[in-house]
Gaussian input, Z-matrix of N, CA and C with variables (Angstrom, degrees):
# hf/3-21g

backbone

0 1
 N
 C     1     B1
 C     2     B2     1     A1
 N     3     B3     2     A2     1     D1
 C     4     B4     3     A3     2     D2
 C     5     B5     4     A4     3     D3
 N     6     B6     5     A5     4     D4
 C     7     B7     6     A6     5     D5
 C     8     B8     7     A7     6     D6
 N     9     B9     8     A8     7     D7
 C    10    B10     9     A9     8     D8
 C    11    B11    10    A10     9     D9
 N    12    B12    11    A11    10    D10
 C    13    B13    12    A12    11    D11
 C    14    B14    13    A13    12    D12
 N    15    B15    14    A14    13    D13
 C    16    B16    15    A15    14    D14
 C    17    B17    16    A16    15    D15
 N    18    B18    17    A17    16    D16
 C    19    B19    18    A18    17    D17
 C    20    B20    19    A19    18    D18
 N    21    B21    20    A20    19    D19
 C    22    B22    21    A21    20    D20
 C    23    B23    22    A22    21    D21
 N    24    B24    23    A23    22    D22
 C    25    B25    24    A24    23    D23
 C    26    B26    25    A25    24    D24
 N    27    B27    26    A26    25    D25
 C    28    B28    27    A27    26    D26
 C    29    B29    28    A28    27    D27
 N    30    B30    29    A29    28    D28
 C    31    B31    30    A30    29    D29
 C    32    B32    31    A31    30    D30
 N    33    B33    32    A32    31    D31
 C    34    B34    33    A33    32    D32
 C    35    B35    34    A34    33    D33
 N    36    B36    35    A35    34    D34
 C    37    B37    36    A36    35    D35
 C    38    B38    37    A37    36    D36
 N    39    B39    38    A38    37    D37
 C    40    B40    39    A39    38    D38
 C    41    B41    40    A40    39    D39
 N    42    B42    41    A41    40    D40
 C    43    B43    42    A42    41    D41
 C    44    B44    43    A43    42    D42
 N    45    B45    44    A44    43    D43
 C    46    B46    45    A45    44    D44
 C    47    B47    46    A46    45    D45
 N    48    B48    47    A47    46    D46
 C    49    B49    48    A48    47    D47
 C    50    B50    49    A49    48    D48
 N    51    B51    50    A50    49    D49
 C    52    B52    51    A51    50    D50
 C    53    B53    52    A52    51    D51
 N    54    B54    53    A53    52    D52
 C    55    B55    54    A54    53    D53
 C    56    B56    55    A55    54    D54
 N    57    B57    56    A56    55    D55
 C    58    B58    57    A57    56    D56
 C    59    B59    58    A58    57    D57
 N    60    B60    59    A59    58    D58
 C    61    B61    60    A60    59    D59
 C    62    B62    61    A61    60    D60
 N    63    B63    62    A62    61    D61
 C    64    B64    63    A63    62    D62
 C    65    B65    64    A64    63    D63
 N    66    B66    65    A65    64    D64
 C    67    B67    66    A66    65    D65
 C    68    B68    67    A67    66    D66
 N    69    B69    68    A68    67    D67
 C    70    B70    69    A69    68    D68
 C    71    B71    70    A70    69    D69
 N    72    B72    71    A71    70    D70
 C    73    B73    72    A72    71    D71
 C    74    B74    73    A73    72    D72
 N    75    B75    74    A74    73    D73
 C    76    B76    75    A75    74    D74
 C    77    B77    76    A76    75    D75
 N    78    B78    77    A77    76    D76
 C    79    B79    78    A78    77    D77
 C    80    B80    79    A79    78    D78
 N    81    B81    80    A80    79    D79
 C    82    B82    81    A81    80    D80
 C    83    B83    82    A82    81    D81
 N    84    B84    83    A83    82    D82
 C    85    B85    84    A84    83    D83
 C    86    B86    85    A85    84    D84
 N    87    B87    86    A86    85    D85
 C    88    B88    87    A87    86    D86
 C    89    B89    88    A88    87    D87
 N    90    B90    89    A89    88    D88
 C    91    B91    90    A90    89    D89
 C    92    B92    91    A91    90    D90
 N    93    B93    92    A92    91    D91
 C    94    B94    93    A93    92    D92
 C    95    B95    94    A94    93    D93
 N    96    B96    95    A95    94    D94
 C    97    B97    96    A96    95    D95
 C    98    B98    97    A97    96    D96
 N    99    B99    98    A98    97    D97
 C   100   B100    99    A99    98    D98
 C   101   B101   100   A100    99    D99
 N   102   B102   101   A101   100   D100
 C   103   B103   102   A102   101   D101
 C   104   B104   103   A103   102   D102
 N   105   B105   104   A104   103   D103
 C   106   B106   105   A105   104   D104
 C   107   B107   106   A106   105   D105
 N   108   B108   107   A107   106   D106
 C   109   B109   108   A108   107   D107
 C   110   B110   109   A109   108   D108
 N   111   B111   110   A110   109   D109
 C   112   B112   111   A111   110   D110
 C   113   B113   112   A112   111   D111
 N   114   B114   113   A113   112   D112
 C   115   B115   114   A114   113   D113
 C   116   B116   115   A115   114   D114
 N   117   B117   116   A116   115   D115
 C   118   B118   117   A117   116   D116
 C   119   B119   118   A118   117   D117
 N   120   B120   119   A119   118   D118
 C   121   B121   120   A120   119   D119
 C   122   B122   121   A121   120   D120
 N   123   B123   122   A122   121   D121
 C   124   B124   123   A123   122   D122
 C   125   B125   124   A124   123   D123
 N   126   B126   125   A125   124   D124
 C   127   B127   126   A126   125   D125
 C   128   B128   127   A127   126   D126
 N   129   B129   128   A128   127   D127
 C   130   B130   129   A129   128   D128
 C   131   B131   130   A130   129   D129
 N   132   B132   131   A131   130   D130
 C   133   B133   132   A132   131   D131
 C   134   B134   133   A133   132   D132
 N   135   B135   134   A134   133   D133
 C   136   B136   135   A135   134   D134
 C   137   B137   136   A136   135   D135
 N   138   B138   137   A137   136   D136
 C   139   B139   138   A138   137   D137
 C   140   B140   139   A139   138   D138
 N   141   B141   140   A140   139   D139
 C   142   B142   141   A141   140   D140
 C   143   B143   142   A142   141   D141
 N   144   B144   143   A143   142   D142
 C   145   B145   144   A144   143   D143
 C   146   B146   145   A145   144   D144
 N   147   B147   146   A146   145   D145
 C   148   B148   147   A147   146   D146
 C   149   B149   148   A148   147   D147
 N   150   B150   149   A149   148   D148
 C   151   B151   150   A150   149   D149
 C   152   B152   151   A151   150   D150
 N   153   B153   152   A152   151   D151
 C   154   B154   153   A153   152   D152
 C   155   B155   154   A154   153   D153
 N   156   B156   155   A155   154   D154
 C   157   B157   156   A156   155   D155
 C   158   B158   157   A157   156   D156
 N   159   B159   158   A158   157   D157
 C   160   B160   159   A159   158   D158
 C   161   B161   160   A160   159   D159
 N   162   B162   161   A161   160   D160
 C   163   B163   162   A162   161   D161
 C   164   B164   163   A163   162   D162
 N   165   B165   164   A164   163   D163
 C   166   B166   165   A165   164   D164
 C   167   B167   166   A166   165   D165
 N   168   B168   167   A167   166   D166
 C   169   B169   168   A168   167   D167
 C   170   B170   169   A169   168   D168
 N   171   B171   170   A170   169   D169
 C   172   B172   171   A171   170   D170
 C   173   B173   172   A172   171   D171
 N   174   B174   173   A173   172   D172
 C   175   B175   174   A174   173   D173
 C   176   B176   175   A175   174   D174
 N   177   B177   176   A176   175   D175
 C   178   B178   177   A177   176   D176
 C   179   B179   178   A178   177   D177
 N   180   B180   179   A179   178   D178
 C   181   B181   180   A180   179   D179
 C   182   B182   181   A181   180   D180
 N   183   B183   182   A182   181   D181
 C   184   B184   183   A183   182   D182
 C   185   B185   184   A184   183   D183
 N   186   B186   185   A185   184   D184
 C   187   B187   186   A186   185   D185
 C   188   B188   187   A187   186   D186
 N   189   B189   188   A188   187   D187
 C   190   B190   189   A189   188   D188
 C   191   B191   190   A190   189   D189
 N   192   B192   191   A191   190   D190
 C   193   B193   192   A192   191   D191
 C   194   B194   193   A193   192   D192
 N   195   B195   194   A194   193   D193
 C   196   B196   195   A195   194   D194
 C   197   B197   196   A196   195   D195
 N   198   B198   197   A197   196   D196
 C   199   B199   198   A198   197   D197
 C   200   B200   199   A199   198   D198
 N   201   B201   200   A200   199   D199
 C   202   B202   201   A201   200   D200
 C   203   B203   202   A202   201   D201
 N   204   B204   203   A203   202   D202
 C   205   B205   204   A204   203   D203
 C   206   B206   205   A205   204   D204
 N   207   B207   206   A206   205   D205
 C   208   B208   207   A207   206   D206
 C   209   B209   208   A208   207   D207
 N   210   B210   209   A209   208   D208
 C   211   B211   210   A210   209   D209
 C   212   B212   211   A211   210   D210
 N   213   B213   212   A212   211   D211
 C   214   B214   213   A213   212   D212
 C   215   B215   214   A214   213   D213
 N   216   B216   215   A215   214   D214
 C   217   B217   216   A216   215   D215
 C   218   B218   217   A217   216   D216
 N   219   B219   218   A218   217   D217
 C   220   B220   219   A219   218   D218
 C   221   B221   220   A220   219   D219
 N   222   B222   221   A221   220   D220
 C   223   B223   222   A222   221   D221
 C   224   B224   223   A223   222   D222
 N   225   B225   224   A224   223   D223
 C   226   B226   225   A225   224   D224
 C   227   B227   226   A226   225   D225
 N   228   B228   227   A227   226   D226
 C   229   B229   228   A228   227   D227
 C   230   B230   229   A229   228   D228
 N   231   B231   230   A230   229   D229
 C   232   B232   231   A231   230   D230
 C   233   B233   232   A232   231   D231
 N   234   B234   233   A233   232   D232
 C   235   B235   234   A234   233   D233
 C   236   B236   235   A235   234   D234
 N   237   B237   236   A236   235   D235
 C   238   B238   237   A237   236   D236
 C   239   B239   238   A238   237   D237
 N   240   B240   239   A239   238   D238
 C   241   B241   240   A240   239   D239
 C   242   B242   241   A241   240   D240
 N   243   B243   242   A242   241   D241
 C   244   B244   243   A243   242   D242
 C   245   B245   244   A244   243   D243
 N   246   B246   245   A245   244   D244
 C   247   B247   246   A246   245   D245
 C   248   B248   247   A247   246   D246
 N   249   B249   248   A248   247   D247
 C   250   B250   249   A249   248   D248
 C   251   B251   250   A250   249   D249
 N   252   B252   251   A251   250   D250
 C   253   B253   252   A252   251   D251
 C   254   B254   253   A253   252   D252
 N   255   B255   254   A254   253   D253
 C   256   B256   255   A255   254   D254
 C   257   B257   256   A256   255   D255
 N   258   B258   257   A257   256   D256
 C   259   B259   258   A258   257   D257
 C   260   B260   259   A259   258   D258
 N   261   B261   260   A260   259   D259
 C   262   B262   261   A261   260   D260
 C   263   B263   262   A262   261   D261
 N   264   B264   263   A263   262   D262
 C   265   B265   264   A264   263   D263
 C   266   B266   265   A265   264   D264
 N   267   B267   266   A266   265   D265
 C   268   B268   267   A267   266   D266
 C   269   B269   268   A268   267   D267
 N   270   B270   269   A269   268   D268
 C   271   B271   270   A270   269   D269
 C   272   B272   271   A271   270   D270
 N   273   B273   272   A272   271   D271
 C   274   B274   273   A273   272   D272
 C   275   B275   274   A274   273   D273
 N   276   B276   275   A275   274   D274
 C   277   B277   276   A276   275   D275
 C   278   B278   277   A277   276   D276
 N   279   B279   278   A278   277   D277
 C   280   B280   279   A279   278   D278
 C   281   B281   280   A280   279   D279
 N   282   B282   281   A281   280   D280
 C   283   B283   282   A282   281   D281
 C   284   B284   283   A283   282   D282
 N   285   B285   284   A284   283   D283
 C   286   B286   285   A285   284   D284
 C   287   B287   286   A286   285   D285
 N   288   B288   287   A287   286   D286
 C   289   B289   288   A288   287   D287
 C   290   B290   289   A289   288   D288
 N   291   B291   290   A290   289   D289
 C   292   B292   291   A291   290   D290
 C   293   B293   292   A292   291   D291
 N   294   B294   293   A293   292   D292
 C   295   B295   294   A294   293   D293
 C   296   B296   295   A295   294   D294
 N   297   B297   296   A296   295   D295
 C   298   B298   297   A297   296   D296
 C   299   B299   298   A298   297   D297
 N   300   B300   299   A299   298   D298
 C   301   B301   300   A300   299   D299
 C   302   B302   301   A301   300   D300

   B1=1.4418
   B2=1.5238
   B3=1.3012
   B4=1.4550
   B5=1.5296
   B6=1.0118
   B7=0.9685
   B8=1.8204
   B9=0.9407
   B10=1.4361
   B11=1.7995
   B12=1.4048
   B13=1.5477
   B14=1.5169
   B15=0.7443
   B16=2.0447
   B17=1.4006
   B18=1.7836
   B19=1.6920
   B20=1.3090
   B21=1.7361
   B22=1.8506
   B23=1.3616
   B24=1.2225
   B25=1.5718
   B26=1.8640
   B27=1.1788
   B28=1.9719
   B29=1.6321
   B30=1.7850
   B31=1.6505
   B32=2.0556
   B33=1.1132
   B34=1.4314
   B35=1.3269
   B36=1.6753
   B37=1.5228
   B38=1.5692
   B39=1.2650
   B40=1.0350
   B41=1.6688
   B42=1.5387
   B43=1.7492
   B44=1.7887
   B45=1.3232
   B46=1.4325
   B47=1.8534
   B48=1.2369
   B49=1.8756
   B50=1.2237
   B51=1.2564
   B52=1.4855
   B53=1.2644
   B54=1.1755
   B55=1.7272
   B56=1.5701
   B57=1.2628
   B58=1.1800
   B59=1.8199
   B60=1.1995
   B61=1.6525
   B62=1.3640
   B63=1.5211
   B64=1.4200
   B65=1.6371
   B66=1.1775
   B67=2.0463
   B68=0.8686
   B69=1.9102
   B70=1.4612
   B71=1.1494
   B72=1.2608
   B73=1.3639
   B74=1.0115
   B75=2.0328
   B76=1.3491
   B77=2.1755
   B78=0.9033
   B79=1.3074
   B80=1.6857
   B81=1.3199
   B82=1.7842
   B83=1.6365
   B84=1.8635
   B85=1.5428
   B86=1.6538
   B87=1.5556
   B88=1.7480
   B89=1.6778
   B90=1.6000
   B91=1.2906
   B92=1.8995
   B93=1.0703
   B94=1.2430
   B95=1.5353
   B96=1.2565
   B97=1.6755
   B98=1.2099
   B99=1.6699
   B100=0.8019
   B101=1.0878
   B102=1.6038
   B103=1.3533
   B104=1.9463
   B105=1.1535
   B106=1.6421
   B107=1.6703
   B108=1.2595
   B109=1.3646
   B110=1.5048
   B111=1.2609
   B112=1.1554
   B113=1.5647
   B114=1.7703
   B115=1.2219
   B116=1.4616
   B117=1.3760
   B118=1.7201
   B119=0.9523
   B120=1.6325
   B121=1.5211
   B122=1.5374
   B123=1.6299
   B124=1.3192
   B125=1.3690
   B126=1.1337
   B127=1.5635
   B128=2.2844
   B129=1.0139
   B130=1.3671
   B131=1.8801
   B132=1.6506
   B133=1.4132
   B134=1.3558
   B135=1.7232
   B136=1.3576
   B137=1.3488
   B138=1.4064
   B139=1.4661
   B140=1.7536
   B141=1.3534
   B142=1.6632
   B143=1.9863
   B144=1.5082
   B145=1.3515
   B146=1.9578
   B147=1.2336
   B148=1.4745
   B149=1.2470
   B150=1.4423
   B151=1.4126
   B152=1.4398
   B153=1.4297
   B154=1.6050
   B155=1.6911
   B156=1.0493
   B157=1.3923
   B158=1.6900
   B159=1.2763
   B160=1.1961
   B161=1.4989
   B162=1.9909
   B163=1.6499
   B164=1.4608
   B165=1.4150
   B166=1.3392
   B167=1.0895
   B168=1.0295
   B169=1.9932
   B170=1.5029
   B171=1.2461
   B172=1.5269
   B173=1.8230
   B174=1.3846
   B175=1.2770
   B176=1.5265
   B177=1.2518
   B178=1.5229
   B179=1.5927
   B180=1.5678
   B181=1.1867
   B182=1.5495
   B183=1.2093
   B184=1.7444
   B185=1.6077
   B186=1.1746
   B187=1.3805
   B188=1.6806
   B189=1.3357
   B190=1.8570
   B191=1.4655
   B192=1.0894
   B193=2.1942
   B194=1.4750
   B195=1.1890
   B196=0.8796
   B197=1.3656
   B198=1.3349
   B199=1.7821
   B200=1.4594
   B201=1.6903
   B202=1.3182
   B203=1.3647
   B204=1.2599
   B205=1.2609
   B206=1.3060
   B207=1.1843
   B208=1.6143
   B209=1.0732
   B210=1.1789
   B211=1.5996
   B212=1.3478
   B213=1.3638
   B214=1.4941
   B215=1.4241
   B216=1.3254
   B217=1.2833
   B218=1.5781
   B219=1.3860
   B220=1.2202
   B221=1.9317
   B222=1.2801
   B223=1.2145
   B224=1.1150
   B225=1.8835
   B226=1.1203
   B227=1.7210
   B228=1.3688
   B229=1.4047
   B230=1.4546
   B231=1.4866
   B232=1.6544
   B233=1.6566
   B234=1.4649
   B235=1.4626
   B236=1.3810
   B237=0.8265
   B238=1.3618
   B239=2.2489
   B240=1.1282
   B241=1.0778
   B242=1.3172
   B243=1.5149
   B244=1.7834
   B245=1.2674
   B246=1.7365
   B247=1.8775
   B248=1.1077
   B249=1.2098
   B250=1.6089
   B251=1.3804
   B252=1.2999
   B253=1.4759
   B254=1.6316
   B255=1.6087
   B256=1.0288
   B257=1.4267
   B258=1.5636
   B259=1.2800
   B260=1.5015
   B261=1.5652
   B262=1.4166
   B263=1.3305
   B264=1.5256
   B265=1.3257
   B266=1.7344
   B267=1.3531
   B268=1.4977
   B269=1.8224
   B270=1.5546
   B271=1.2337
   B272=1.3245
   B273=1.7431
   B274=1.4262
   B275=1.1429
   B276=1.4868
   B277=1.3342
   B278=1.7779
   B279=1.7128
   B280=0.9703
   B281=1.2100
   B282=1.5359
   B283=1.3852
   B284=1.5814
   B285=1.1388
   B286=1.9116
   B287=1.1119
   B288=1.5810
   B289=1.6432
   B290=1.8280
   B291=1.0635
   B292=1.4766
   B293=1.6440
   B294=1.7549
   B295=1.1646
   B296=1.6210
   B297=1.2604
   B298=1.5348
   B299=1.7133
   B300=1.5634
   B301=1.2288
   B302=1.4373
   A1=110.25
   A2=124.04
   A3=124.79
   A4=115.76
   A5=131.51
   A6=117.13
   A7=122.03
   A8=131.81
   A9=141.00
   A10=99.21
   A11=113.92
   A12=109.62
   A13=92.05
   A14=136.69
   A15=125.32
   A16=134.71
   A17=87.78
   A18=92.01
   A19=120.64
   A20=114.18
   A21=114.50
   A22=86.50
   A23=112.13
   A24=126.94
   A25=102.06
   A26=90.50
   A27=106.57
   A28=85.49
   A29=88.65
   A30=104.60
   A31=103.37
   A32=117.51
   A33=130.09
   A34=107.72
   A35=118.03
   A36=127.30
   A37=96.91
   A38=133.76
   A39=134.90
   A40=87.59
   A41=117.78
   A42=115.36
   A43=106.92
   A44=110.97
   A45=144.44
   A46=98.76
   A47=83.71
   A48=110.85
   A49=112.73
   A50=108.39
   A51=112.98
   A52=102.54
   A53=113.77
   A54=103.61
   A55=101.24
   A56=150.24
   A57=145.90
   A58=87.28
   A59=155.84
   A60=142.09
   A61=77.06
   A62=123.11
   A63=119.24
   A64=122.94
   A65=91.69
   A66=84.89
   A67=108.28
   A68=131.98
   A69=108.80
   A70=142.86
   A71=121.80
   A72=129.08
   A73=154.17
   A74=88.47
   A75=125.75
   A76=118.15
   A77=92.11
   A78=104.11
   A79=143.23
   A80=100.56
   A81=116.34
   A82=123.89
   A83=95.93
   A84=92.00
   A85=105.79
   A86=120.04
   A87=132.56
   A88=83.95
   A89=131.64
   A90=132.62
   A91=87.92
   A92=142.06
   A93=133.72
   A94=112.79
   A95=111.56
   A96=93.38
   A97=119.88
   A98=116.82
   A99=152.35
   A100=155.36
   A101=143.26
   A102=109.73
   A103=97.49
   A104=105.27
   A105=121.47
   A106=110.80
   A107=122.28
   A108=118.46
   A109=93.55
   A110=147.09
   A111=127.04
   A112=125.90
   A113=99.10
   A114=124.33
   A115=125.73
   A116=114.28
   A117=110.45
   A118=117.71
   A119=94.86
   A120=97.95
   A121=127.51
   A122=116.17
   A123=128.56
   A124=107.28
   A125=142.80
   A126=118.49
   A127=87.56
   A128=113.24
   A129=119.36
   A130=82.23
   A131=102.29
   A132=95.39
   A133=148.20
   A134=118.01
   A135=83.41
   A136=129.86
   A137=127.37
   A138=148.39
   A139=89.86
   A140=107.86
   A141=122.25
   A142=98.85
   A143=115.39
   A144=118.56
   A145=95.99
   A146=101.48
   A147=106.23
   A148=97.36
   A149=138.36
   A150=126.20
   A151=123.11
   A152=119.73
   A153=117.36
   A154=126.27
   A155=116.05
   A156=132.48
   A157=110.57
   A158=114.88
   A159=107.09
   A160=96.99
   A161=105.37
   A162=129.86
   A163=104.54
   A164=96.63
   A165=129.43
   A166=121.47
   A167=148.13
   A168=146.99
   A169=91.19
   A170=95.11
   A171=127.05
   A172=108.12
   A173=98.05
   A174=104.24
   A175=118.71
   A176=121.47
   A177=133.14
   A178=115.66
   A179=85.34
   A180=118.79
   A181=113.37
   A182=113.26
   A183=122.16
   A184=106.62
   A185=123.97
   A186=127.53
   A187=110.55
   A188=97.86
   A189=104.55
   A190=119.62
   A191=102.58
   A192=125.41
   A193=98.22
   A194=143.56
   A195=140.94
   A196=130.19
   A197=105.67
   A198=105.88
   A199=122.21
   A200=112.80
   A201=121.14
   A202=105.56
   A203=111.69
   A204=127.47
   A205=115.97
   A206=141.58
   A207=147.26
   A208=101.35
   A209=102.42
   A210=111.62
   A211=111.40
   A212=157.35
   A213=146.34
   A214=101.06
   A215=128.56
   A216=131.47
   A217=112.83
   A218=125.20
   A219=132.31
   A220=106.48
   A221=107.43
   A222=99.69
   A223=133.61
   A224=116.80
   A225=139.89
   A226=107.88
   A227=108.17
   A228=123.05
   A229=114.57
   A230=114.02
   A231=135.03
   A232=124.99
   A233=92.57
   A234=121.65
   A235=107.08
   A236=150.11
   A237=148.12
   A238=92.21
   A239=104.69
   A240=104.63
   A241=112.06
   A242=101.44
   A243=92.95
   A244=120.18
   A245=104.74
   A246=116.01
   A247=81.99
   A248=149.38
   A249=150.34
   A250=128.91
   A251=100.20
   A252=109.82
   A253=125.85
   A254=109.44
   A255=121.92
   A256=118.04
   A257=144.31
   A258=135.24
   A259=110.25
   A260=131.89
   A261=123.37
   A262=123.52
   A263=95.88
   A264=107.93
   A265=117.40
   A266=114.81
   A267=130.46
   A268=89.85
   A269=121.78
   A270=145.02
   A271=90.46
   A272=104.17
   A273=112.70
   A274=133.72
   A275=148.59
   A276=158.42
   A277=97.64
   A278=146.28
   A279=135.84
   A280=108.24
   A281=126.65
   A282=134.67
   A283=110.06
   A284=118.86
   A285=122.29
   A286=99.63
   A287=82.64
   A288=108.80
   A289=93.89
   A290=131.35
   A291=150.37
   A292=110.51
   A293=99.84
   A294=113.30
   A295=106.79
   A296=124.48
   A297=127.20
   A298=131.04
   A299=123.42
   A300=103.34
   A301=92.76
   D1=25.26
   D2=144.15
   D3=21.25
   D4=127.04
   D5=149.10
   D6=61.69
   D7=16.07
   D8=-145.93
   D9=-124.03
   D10=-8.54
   D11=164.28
   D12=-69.89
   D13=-61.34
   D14=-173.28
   D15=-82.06
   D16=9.88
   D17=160.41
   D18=-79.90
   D19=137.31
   D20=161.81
   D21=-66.10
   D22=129.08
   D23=163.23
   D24=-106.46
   D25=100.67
   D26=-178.04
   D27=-92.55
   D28=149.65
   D29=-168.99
   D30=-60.96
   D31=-24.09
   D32=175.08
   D33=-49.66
   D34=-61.34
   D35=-174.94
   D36=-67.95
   D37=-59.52
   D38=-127.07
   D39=-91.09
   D40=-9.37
   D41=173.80
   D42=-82.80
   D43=-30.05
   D44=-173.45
   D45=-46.01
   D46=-71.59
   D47=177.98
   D48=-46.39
   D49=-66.04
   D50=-169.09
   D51=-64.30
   D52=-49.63
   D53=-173.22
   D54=-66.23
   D55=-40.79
   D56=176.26
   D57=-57.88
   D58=-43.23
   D59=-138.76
   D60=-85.87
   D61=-68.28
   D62=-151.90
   D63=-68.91
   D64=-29.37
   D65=162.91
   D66=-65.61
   D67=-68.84
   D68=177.91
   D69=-51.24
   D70=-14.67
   D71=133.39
   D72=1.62
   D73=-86.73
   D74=156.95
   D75=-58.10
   D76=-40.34
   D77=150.58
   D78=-38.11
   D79=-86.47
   D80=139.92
   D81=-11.31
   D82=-68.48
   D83=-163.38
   D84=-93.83
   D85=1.31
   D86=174.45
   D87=69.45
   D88=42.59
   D89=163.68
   D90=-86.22
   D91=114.76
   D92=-175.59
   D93=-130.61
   D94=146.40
   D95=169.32
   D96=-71.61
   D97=174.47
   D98=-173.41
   D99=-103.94
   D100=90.27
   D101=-145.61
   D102=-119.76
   D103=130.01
   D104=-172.51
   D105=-68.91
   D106=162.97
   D107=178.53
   D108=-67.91
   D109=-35.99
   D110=-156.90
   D111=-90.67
   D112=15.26
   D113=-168.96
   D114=82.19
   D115=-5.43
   D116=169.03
   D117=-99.23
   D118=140.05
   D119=172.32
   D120=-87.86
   D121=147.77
   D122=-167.75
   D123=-86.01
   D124=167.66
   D125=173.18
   D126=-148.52
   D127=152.14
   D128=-169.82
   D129=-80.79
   D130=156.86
   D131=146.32
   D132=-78.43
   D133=148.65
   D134=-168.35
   D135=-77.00
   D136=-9.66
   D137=-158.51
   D138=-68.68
   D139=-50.59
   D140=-158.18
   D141=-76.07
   D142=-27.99
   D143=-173.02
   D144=-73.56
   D145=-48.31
   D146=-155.27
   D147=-85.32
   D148=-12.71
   D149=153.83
   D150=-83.96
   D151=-28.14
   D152=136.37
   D153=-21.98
   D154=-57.48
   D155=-169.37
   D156=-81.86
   D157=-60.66
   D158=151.44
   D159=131.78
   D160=19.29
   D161=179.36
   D162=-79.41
   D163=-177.40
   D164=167.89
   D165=-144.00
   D166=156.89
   D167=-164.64
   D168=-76.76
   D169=159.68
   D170=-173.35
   D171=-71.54
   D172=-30.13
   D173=179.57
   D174=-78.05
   D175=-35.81
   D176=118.56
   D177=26.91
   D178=-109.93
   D179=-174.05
   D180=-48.49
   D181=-60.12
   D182=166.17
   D183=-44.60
   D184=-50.27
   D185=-169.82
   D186=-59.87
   D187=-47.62
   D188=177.67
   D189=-61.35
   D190=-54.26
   D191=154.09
   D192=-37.66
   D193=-51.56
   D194=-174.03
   D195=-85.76
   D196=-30.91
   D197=160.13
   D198=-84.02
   D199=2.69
   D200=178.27
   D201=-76.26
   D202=-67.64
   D203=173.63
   D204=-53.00
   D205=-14.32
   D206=162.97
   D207=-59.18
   D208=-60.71
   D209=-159.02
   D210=-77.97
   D211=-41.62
   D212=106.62
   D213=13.55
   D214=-98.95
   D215=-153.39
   D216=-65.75
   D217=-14.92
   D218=170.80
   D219=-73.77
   D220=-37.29
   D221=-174.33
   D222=-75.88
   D223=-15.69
   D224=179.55
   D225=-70.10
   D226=144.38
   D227=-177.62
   D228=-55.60
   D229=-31.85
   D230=-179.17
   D231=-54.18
   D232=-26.70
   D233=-177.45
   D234=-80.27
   D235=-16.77
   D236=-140.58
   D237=-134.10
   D238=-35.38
   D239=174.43
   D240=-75.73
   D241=-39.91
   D242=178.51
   D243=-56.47
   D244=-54.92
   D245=-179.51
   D246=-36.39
   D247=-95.32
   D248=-156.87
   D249=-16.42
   D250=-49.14
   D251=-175.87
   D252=-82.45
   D253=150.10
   D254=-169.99
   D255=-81.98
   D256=130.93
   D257=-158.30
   D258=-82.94
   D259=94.91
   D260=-170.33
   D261=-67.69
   D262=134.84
   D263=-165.77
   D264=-43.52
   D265=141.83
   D266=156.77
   D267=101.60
   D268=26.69
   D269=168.04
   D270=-73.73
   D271=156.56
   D272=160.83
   D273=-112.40
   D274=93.96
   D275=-145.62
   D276=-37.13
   D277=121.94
   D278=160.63
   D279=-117.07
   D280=158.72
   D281=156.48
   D282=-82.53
   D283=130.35
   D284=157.23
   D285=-107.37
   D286=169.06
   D287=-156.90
   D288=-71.41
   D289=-13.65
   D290=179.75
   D291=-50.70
   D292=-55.35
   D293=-161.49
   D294=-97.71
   D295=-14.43
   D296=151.84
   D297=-23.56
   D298=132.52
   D299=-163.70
   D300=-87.96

């Protein structure tokens, strides 16, 4: 996850991921699905795969990356000037990964 303290993680990507974490995962620990005589498939949980493995969710991982780097950039003198500053006009309104619920 490279680089992923300064991703907007939109609920779209961030469904993207996880479902990419937990197959490979599922993968890893040969926790695999399942398919029943009656044609459905079973799927392991994921809580039980990723404590198998010895993971944590993707959302996790981004989240910790992300309070690292807060906290770095919060401490710097630069920060305090920004909170300060006024957004000059013909700017373009953005979301950061900061202001995400």
């Amino acid at each position: 996850l490279f680089g992923s303290e300064t991703w907007n993680m939109t609920p779209t990507i961030r469904r993207g991921l996880d479902g990419f974490h937990v197959r490979a995962t599922r993968q890893m620990t040969g926790m695999m699905p399942t398919k029943g005589s009656d044609g459905i498939w079973s799927y392991p949980a994921t809580e039980e795969v990723l404590e198998k493995a010895g993971l944590y969710t993707v959302d996790n991982y981004v989240t910790v990356r992300q309070n690292t780097i807060l906290k770095f950039i919060s401490e710097r003198p630069i920060y305090e000037l920004w909170r300060g500053a006024k957004r000059q006009r013909g700017t373009g309104v953005r979301q950061y990964w900061w202001e995400q619920s």
